[in-house]
C-alpha positions, -999 to +999 in steps of 0.1 A: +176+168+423+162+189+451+193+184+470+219+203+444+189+226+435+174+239+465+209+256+483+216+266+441+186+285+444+187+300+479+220+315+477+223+350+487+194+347+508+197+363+540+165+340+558+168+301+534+132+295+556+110+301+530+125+273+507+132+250+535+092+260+537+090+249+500+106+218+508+085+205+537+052+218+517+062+194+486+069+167+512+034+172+525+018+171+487+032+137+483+024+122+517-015+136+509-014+125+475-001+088+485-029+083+511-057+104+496-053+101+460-051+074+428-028+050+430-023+062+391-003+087+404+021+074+426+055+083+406+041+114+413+040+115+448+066+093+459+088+115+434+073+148+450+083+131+486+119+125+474+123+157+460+116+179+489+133+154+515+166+162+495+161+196+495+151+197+530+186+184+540+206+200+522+192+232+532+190+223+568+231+217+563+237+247+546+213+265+573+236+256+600+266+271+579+250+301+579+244+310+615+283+310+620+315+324+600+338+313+620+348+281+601+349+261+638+319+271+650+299+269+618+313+231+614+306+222+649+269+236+645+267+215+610+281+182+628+259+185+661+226+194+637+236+163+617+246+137+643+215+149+659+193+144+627+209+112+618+198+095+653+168+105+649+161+095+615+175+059+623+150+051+646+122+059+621+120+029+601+115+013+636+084+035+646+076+025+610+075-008+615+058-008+645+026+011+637+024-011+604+025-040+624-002-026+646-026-014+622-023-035+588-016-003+573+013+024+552-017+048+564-004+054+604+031+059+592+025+084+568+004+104+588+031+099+617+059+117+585+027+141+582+029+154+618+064+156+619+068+177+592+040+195+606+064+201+639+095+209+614+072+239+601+067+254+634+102+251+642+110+269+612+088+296+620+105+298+659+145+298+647+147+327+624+181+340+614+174+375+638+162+355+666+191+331+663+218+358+661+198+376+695+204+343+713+237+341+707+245+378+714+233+371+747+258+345+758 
């Protein structure tokens, strides 16, 4: 749902940060709710985690659309931002595996998806639209 919702609701916006904000803050509610709170609850969560991850990427796609409107450039951008992503994301479940091997515990590994999302946000906050457009200006 928060794939087809999130770019629905960002349109026209000149900066999409402050949802792609949104969706790294609801990612972070579920990871804290999974490992600090009732097990009662963990639709919740685990829904909460899915619903900003989809978000997330949608928006980071449609982000990358936005920095070019030359249809080349702006697919190039989107294809280099998602082959990127996608490597990245596939070695994951390894890492995953690995610190749940070493410590008996889902705990490591969420707190690892913790602290990356936690580098995401400062990212956000470095590549704004203005900055982005500066850099390019200067090539």
């Amino acid at each position: 749902m928060g794939a087809l919702l999130a770019p629905l609701l960002s349109t026209g916006s000149q900066d999409r940060r402050p949802w792609l904000f949104l969706a790294m803050f609801i990612q972070l509610s579920g990871f804290l709710g999974l490992m600090l709170l009732s097990e009662a609850t963990l639709t919740l969560w685990v829904a909460l985690i899915g619903w900003g991850l989809g978000a997330g990427f949608s928006l980071t796609l449609t982000v990358a659309l936005d920095h070019f409107s030359a249809p080349q450039l702006a697919g190039a951008l989107t294809a280099f931002v998602q082959g990127i992503g996608f490597i990245l994301t596939a070695a994951i479940p390894y890492v995953a595996g690995i610190l749940i091997e070493w410590s008996g515990s889902f705990y490591t590994t969420w707190l690892m998806l913790i602290m990356t999302l936690i580098l995401l946000l400062g990212l956000t906050l470095i590549f704004s639209p203005a900055s982005y457009a500066k850099a390019i200006r200067q090539k």
